[in-house]
C-alpha positions as CSV (number, residue, x, y, z in Angstrom):
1,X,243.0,93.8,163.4
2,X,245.6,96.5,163.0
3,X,245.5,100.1,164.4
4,X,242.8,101.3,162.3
5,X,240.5,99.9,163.7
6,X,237.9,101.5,165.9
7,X,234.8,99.8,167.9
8,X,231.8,102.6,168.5
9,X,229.2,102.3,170.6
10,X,225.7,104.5,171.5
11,X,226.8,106.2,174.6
12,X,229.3,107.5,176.4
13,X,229.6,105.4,179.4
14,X,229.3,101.9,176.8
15,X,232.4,102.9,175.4
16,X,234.6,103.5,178.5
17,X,233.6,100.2,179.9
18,X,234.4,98.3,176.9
19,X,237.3,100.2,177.0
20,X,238.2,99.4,179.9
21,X,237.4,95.9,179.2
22,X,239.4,95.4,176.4
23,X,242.5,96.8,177.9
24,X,242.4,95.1,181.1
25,X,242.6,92.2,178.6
26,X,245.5,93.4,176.5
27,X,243.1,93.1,173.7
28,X,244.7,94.9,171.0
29,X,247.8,93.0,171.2
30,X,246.3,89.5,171.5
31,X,244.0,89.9,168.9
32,X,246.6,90.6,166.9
33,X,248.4,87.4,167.8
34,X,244.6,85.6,167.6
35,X,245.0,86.7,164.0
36,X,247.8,85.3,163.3
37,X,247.0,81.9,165.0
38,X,244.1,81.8,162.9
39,X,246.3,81.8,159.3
40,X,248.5,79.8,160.4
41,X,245.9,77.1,162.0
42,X,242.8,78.0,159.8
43,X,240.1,78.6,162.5
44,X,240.2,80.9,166.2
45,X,237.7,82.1,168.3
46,X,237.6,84.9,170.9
47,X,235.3,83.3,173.8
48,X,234.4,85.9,176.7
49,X,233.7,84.6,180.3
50,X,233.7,86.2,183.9
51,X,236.1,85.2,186.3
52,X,236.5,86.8,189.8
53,X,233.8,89.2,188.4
54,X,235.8,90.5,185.7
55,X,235.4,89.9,181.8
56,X,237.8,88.0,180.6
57,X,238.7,87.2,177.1
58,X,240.4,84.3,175.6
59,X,241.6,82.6,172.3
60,X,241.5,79.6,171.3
61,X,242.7,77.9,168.4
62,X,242.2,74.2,166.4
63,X,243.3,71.7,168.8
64,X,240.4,73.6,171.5
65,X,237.3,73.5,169.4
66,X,234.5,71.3,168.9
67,X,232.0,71.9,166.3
68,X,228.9,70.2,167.8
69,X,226.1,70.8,164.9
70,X,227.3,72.3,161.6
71,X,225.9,72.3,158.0
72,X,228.5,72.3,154.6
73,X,230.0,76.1,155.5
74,X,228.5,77.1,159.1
75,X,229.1,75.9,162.5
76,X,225.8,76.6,164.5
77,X,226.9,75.2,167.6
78,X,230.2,74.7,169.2
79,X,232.1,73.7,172.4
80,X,235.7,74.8,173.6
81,X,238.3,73.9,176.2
82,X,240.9,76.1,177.7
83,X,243.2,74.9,180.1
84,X,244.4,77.1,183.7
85,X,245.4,76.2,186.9
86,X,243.7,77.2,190.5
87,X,244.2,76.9,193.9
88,X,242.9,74.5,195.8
89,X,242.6,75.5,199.3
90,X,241.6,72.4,200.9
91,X,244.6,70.7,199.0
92,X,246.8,73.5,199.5
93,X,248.2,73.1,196.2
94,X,247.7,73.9,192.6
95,X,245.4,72.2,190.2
96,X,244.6,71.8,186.2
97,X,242.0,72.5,185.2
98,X,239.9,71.9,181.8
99,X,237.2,74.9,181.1
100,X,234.6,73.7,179.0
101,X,232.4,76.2,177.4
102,X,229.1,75.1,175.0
103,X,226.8,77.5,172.5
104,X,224.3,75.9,171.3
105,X,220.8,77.3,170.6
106,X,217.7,76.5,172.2
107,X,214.4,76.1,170.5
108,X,214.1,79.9,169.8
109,X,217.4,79.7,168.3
110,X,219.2,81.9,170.4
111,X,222.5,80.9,172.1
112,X,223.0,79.7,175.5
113,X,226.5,79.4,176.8
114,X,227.2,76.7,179.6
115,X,229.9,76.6,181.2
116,X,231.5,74.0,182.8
117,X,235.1,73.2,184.9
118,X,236.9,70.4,185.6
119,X,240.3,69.1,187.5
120,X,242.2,67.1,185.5
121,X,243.5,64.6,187.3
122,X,246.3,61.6,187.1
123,X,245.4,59.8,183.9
124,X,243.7,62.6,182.3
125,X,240.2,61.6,184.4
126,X,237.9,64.6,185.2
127,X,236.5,65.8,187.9
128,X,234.1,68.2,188.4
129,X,234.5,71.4,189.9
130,X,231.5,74.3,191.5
131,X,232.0,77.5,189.0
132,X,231.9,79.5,192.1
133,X,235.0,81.7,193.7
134,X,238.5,80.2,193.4
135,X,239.5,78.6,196.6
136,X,236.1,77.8,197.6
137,X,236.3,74.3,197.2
């Protein structure tokens, strides 16, 4: 990733709202950083998710992946965790949480993505949380 690089698309309107989505993500710069991560750690993904309506992209490195089927030089099917914090309204106060998001591939082999959260809770116990709007606990 260096300033090079271009991404084209078909149309017009494609392009503005990937543009748009990859600013409003800092992309160039993080991907950049991603990059880095990646030589110095050996493996990074970019993972994509919608929160509050708006694509989001994220990183994540070594310590966040799980290969979940692979074969002697390709990992078909994969989970990963990212950590954040929300508010919890009916707590009034903040909260970890774990995001856990699985690919695997169905019996068409083509990916689904399930998405999962979690609180994180004293003594690193889980506890699931909706996927809807933050606060609506």
């Amino acid at each position: 990733m260096n300033e090079k690089v271009r991404i084209t698309l078909g149309n017009e309107g494609d392009k503005e709202t990937l543009n748009k989505i990859l600013n409003d993500n800092n992309f160039w710069v993080k991907s950049n950083q991603g990059i880095e991560k990646t030589f110095a750690l050996e493996t990074g993904y970019f993972l994509l998710f919608i929160d509050d309506n708006k694509v989001k992209i994220q990183f994540v490195t070594v310590p966040n992946i799980y290969p979940l089927r692979f074969d002697s030089d390709k990992i078909s099917e994969c989970a990963f965790t990212s950590y954040s914090f929300d508010f919890d309204s009916v707590k009034n106060e903040a909260i970890k949480v774990c995001n856990l998001q699985i690919h695997s591939l169905d019996k068409n082999e083509n990916y689904v993505i399930n998405n999962f959260k979690f609180e994180i809770l004293d003594a690193g116990t889980l506890s699931p949380l909706p996927l809807d709007k933050k606060g609506s606990r």
